[in-house]
Phi, psi and omega in degrees: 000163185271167111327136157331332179293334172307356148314342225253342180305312199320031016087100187312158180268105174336107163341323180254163155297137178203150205269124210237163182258139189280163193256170201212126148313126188311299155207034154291329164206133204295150175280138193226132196277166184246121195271145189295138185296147137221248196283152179061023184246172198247051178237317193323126168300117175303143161235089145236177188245149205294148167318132162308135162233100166008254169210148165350295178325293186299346174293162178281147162271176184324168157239167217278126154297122197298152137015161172238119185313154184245327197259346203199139167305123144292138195198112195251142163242133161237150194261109165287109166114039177258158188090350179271009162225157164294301128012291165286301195285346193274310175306344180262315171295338200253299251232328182267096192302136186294151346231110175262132180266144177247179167227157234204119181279161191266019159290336169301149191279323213245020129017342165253334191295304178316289160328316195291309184291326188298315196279348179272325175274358186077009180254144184281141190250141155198127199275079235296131160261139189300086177214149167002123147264188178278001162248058217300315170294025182234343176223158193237130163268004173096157181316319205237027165268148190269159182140205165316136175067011168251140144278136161004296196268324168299330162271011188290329228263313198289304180247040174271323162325321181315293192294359172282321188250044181250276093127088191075014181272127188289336180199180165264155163230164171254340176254178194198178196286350138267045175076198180267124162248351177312313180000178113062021145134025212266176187313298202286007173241048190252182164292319191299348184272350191291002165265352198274309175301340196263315160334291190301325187295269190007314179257009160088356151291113181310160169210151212250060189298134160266020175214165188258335195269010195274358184074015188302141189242356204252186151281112183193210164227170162224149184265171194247340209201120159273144151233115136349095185281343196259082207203168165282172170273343175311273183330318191309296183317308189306317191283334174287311189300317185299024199250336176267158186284145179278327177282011144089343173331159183249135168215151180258132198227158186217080172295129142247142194238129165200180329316143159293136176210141183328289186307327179272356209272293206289326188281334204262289188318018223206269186325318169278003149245011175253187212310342197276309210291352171288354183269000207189146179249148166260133152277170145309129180316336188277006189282346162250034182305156165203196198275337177138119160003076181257200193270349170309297154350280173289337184262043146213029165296319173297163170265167185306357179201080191279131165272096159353137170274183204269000000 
């Protein structure tokens, strides 16, 4: 979920790229600077300024996802926190082969612009709805969060706004680049979210859980694996290598990695063309949708080297 600073995005967006900071939980989890690459290293932000795009409407949509492999992991990823740089989003669309998805806070000012190059990429959008964690005095979710303190019709009033700025997005999510809070006591695993969820199904949106505890009852997906995209590359290699069954087994893993960062950008495109990769297909995320979660389910979404959530 964003922070209340994520306002501060509203801002035409620049001809050249220029990098706006990502927002962070008040001390869930502390902000840590990304020290300037430097030269000639291959962590560096391409600076070009991103290809025009028409409108949304007119972008392709994603392609259609093939069979889910029988013989080899399947591994669907989405990159959280996409779209708050110029910079970033452009290294991620040149460097990161589709389809790989990204998630896209409804804070961003240009947000439709941001849907249109993912889907010009072939990629699936899902747009986070702003809600309660279980630690609601520790983070702030901003002017349009759903949850604790709303009534029934403020949250109706809230996400419907979500969904003007979900607007060609294959789904809603609960988590964001600053990982999942929902666990233990959060907005999406209360009773009171269930109207919220039968709203998102309604319209024909996948809704995206960041947890097996979040209980989704709706048509979607759940991740099975967190990765801290704000890390060394040592860790990145280690935890993208722990991601496959040690027993060499075909599994389906559904990652999510935020914040986007120059090192995770370069560690990641490095893992989907290296030697590992012969081992695991990547897919869309809707590729594992089903009807809704059951506890049979859940207890075997995690993998055999479960990635801490961020």
């Amino acid at each position: 979920m964003v922070a209340a600073g994520a306002q501060a995005l509203a801002v035409p967006v620049p001809a050249k790229p220029a990098d706006m900071a990502l927002p962070t939980a008040t001390t869930t989890i502390p902000a840590k600077a990304i020290p300037p690459s430097p030269a000639g290293s291959s962590t560096a932000v391409t600076q070009q300024a991103l290809p025009p795009v028409v409108s949304s409407a007119a972008s392709p949509a994603p392609q259609a996802s093939a069979p889910l492999p029988t013989d080899k992991t399947a591994i669907a990823i989405v990159l959280q926190g996409f779209g708050y740089s110029d910079a970033l989003t452009y290294d991620v669309l040149s460097r990161i082969p589709a389809p790989v998805a990204v998630g896209i806070s409804p804070y961003v000012s240009n947000i439709s612009d941001i849907i249109a190059r993912a889907h010009a990429s072939h990629r699936e959008v899902y747009v986070t709805l702003p809600m309660q964690s279980a630690h609601p005095e520790q983070v702030d979710e901003g002017p349009h969060a759903l949850g604790y303190g709303n009534s029934a019709a403020d949250d109706q009033r809230e996400l419907e706004w979500c969904l003007s700025r979900a607007a060609g997005a294959e789904g809603l999510t609960d988590a964001s680049e600053n990982g999942d809070d929902q666990p233990g006591g959060g907005y999406a695993t209360s009773p009171d979210f269930s109207p919220i969820a039968s709203a998102i199904s309604s319209r024909g949106l996948l809704y995206l859980a960041g947890s097996a505890q979040d209980g989704r009852r709706t048509r979607g997906m759940t991740a099975t694996a967190w990765i801290d995209g704000d890390t060394d590359a040592a860790t990145l290699d280690s935890r993208l290598a722990a991601l496959l069954p040690q027993d060499g087994k075909p599994a389906k893993i559904l990652l999510m990695v935020g914040p986007i960062t120059p090192v995770m950008i370069d560690r990641l495109a490095n893992w989907l063309k290296g030697p590992a990769a012969q081992n695991f297909v990547v897919v869309p995320p809707s590729a594992f949708a089903d009807s809704g979660i059951s506890n049979d389910q859940a207890a075997n979404l995690s993998p055999s080297n479960p990635v801490a959530p961020l």
